[in-house]
TIDREN-184116 format. One record per residue (C-alpha): residue number from 1; residue in three letters; x, y, z. Coordinates in steps of 0.25 Angstrom, whole numbers, plus 5000, padded with zeros to 4 digits. Layout:
<pts>
+-----+------+------+------+------+
:  nr : rest :    u :    v :    w :
+-----+------+------+------+------+
: NUM :  ala :    X :    Y :    Z :
...
+-----+------+------+------+------+
</pts>
This chain:
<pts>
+-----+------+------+------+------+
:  nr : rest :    u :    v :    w :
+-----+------+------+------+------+
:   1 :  unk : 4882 : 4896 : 4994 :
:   2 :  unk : 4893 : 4908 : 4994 :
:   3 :  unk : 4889 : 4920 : 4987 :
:   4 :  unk : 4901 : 4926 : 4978 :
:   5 :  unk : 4900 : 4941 : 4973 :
:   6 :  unk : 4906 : 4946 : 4961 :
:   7 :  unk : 4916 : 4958 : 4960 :
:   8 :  unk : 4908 : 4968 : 4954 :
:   9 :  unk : 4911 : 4978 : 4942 :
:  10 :  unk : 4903 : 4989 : 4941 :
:  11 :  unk : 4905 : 4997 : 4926 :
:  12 :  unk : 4900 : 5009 : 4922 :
:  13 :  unk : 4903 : 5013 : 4910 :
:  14 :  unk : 4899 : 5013 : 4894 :
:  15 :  unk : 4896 : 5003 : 4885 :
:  16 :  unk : 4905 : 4998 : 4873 :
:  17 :  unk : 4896 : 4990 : 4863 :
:  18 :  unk : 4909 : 4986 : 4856 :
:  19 :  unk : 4914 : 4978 : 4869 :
:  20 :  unk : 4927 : 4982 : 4873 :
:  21 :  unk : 4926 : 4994 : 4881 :
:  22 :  unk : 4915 : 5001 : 4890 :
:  23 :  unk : 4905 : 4991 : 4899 :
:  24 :  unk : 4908 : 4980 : 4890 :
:  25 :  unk : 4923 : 4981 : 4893 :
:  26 :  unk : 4921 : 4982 : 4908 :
:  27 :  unk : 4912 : 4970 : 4909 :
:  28 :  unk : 4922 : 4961 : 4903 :
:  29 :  unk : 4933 : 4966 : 4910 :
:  30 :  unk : 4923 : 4963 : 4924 :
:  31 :  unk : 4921 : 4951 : 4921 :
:  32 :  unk : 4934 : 4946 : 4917 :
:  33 :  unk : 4939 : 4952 : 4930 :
:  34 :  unk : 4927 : 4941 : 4938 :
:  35 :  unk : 4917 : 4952 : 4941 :
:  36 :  unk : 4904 : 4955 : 4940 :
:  37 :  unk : 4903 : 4967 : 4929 :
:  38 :  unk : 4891 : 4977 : 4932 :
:  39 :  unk : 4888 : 4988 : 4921 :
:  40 :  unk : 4882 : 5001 : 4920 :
:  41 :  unk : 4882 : 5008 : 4904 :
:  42 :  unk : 4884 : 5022 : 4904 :
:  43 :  unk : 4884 : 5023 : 4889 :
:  44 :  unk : 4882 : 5015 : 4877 :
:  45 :  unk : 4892 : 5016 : 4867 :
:  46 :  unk : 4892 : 5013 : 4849 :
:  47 :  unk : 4906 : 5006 : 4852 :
:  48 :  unk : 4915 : 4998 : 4845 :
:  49 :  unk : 4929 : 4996 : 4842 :
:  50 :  unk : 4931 : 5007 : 4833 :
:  51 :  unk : 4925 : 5019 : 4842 :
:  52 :  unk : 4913 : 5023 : 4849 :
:  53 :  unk : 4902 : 5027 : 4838 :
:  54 :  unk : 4890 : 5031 : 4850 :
:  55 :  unk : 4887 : 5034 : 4864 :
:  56 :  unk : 4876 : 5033 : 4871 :
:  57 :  unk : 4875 : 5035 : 4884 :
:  58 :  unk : 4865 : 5030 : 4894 :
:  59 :  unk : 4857 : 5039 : 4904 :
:  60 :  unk : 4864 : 5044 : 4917 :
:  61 :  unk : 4850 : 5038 : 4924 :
:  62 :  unk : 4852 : 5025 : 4918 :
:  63 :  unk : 4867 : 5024 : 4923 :
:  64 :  unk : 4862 : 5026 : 4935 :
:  65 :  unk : 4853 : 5017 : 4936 :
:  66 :  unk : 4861 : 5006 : 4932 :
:  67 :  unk : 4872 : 5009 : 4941 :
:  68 :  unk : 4862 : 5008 : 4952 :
:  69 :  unk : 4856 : 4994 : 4947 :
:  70 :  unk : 4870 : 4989 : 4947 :
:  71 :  unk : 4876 : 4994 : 4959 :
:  72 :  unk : 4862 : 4993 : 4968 :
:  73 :  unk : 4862 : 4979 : 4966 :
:  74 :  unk : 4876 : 4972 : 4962 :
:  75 :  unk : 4885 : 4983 : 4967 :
:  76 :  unk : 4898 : 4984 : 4961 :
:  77 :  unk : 4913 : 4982 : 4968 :
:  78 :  unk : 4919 : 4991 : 4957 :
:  79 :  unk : 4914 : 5001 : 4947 :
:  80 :  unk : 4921 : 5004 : 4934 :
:  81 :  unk : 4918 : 5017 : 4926 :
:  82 :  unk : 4919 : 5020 : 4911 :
:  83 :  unk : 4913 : 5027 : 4903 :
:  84 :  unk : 4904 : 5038 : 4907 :
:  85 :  unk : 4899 : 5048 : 4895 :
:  86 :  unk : 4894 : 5060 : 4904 :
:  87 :  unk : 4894 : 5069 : 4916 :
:  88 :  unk : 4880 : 5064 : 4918 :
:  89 :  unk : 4884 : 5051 : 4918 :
:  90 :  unk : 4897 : 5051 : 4926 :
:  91 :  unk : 4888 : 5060 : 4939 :
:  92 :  unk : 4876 : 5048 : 4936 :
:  93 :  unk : 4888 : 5035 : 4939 :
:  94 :  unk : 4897 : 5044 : 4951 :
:  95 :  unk : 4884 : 5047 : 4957 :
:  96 :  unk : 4880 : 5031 : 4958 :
:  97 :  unk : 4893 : 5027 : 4961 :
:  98 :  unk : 4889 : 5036 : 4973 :
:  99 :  unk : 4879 : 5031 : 4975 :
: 100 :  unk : 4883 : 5018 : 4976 :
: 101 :  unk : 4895 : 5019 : 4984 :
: 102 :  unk : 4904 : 5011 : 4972 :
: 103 :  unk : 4917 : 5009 : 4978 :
: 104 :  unk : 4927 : 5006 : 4968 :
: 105 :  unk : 4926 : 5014 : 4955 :
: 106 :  unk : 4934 : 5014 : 4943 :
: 107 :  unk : 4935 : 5026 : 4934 :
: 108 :  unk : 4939 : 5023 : 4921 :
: 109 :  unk : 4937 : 5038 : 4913 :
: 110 :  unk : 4933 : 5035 : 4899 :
: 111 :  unk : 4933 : 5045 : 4889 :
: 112 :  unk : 4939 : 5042 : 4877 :
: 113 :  unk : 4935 : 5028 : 4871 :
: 114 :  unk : 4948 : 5019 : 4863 :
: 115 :  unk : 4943 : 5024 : 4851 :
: 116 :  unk : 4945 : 5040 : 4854 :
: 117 :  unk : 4928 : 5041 : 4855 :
: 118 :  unk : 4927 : 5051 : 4868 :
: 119 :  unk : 4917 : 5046 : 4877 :
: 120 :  unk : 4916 : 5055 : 4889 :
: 121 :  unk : 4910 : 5070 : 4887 :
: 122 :  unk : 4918 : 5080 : 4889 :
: 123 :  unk : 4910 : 5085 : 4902 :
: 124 :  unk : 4911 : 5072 : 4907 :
: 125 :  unk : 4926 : 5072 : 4911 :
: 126 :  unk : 4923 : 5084 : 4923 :
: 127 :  unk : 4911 : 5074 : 4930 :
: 128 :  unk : 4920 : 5062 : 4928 :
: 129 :  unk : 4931 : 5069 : 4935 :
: 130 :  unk : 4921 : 5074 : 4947 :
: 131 :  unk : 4912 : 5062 : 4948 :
: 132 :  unk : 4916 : 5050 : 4945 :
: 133 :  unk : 4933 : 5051 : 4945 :
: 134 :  unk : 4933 : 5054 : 4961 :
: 135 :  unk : 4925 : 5041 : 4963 :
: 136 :  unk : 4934 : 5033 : 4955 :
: 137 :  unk : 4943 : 5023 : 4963 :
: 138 :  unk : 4952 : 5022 : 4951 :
: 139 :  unk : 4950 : 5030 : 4938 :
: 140 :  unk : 4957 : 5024 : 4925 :
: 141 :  unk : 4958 : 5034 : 4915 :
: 142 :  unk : 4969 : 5033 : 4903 :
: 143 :  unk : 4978 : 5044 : 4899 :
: 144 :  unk : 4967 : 5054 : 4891 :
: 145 :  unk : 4958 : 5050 : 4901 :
: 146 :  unk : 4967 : 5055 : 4913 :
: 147 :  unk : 4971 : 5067 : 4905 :
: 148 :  unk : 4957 : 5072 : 4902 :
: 149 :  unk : 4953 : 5070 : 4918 :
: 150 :  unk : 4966 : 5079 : 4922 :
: 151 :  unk : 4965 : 5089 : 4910 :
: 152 :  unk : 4981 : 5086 : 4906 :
: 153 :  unk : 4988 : 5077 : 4896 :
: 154 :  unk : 4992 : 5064 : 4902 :
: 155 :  unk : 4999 : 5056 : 4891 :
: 156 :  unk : 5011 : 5050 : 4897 :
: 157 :  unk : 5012 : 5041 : 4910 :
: 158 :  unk : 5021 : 5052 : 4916 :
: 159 :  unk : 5012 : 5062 : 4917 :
: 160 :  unk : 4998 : 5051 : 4921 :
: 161 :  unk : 5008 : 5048 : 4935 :
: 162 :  unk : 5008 : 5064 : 4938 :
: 163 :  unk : 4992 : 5063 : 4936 :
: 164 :  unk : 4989 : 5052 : 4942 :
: 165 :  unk : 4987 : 5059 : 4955 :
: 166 :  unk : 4978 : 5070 : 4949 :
: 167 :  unk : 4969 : 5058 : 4942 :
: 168 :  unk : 4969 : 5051 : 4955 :
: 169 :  unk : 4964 : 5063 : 4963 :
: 170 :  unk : 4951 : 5064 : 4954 :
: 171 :  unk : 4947 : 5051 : 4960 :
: 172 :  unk : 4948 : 5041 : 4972 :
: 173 :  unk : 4965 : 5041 : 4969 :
: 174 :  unk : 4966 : 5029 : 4961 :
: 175 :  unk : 4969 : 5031 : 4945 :
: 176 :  unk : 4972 : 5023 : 4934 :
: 177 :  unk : 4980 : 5031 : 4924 :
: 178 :  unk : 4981 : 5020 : 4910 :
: 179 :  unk : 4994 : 5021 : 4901 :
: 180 :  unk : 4987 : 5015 : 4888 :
: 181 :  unk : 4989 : 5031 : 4882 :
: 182 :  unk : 5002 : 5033 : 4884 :
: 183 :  unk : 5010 : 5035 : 4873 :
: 184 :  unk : 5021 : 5025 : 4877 :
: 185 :  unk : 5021 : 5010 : 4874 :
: 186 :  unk : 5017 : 5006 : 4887 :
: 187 :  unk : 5003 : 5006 : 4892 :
: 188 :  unk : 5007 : 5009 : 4909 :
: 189 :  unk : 4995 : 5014 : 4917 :
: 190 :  unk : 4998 : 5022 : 4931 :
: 191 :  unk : 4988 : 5019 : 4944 :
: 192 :  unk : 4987 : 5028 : 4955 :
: 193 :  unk : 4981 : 5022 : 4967 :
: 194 :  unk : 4978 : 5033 : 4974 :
: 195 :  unk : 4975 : 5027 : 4989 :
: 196 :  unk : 4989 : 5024 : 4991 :
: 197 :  unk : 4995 : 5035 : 4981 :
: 198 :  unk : 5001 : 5025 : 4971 :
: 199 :  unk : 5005 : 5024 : 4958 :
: 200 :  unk : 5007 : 5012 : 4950 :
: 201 :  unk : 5012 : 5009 : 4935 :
: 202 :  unk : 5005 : 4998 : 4929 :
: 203 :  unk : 5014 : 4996 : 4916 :
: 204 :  unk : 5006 : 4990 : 4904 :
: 205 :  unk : 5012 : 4987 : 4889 :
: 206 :  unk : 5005 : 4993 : 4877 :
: 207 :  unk : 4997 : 4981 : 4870 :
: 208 :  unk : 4995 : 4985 : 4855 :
: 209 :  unk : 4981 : 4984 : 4851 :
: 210 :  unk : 4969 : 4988 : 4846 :
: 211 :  unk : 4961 : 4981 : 4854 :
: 212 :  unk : 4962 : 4992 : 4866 :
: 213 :  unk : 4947 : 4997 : 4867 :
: 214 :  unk : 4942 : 4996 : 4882 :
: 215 :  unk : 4954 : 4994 : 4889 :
: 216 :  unk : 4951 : 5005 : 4899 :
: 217 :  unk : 4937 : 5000 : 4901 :
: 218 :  unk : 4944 : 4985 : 4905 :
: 219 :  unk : 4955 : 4991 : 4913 :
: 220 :  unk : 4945 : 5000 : 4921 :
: 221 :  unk : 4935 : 4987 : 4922 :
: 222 :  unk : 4946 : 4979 : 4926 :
: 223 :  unk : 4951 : 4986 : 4937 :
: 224 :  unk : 4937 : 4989 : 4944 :
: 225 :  unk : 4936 : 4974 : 4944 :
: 226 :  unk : 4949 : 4971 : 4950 :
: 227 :  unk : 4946 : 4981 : 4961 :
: 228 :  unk : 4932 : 4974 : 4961 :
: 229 :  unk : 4939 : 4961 : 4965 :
: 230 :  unk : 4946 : 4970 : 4977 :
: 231 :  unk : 4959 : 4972 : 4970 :
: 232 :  unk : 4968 : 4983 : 4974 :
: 233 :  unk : 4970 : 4996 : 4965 :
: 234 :  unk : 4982 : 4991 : 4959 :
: 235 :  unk : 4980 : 4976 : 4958 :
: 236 :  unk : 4966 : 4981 : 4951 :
: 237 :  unk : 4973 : 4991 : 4941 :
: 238 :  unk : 4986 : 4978 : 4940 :
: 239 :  unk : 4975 : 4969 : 4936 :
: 240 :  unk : 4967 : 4975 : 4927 :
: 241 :  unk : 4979 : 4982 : 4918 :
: 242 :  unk : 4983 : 4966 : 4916 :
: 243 :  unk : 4969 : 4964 : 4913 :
: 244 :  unk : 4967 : 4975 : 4902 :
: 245 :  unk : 4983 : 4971 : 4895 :
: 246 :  unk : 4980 : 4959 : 4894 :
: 247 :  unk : 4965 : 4959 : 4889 :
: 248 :  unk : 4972 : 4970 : 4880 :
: 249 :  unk : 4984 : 4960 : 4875 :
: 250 :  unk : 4973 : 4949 : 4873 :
: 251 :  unk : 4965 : 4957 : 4865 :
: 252 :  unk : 4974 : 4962 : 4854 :
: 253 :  unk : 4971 : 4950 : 4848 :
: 254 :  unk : 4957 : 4953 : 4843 :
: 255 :  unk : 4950 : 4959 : 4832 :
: 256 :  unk : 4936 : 4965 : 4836 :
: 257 :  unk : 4931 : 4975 : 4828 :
: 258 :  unk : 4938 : 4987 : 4820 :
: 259 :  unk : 4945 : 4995 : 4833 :
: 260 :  unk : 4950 : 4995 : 4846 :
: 261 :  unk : 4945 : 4979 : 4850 :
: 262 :  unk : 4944 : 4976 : 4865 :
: 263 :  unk : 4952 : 4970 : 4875 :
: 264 :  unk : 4950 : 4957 : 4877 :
: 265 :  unk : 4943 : 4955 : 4892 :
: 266 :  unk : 4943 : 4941 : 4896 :
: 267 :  unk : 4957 : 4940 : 4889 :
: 268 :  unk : 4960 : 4931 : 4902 :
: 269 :  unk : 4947 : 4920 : 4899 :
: 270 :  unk : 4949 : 4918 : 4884 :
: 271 :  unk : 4958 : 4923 : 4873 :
+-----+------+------+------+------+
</pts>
């Protein structure tokens, strides 16, 4: 009998009890891509679709250790990275990373939560910066995200081109700058592949909806899968902006609680 093996997704990141964003988010998106999603919870969150009323997170031991059950045993083909709440905590998951050798990281910088809840400390920023952003193969951040990392205003998609170098240099080369903040009525994003110095627009239309919470935890999800699979930079980054406008288009439709409702995941196995 021939033994098959799963593309495997590794994420790191916090937990939404509400489902749409956080572990939960990624894990859909993983397993609506065909692979096998791996998790270890670097905080529990009080989260629904109105905001986030509690945070709690778990020891830097404990995150540690479940990175090393995991990636000791079934390994991991990519690594997505959310939420990390401290500097503790960011030193605790570049440290096993290290440790483990992971090869194909993906960085996604959340600070600021849908609802405008901050989830990152303050002193946070500085270890994110020189720990775990020059391990990233691609990091993802949005407009405020990219502002905070480089101490200016980026607000418009003229002025993320001129600093998409400067974001690239804190990593491995290869940024992801998302257009969903721009005040225009498009929603392009710009990616930077930083191996063969090359920029590429990746135009997207604004969907008007409520339902919008999670979508950077998805997108980020998405792409570590496709790179997972062994698709190239841009064909992974192609791929999984279809994936996240259309789970975003498909789930306009739906009422789920009071706030900003979910995509909708397996838009592509039922509607």
């Amino acid at each position: 009998m021939n033994q098959r093996k799963y593309h495997r997704v590794l994420t790191i990141a916090g937990s939404d009890s509400g489902g749409g964003a956080g572990i939960q988010a990624d894990l859909k998106t993983i397993a609506a891509h065909g692979c096998y999603g791996a998790s270890v919870i670097t905080a529990l969150t009080a989260q629904n679709t109105l905001g986030v009323t509690g945070i709690h997170a778990v020891p830097v031991e404990f995150v540690a250790a479940q990175m090393d059950a995991v990636l000791c045993d079934i390994g991991a083909d990519a690594v997505k990275i959310g939420m990390l709440f401290s500097p503790e905590l960011i030193r605790t998951v570049a440290r096993g990373l290290a440790r483990h050798g992971v090869g194909i990281i993906v960085l996604d910088p959340v600070m600021v939560a849908q609802s405008g809840d901050k989830l990152l400390q303050d002193e946070a920023i500085d270890a994110l910066k020189s720990e775990l952003i020059p391990m990233a193969t691609l990091i993802t951040p949005n407009l405020p995200e990219a502002s905070v990392l480089l101490g200016r205003d980026i607000a418009t998609q003229a002025v993320a081109m001129e600093a998409l170098a400067d974001l690239a240099a804190m990593g491995r080369g290869s940024v992801l700058v998302k257009g969903g903040h721009l005040e225009s009525g498009d929603s392009d994003d710009i990616l930077y592949i930083g191996p063969e110095k090359r920029v590429v627009t990746l135009p997207g239309v604004r969907i008007q909806t409520r339902n919008n919470h999670g979508t950077g935890c998805t997108l980020s999800s998405a792409i570590a899968s496709n790179l997972a699979k062994g698709e190239d930079m841009e064909t992974a980054v192609r791929n999984a902006k279809e994936y996240i406008s259309e789970a975003i288009r498909a789930g306009a439709a739906y009422v789920i609680g009071h706030g900003h409702g979910p995509v909708h995941h397996f838009h592509r196995f039922f509607k």
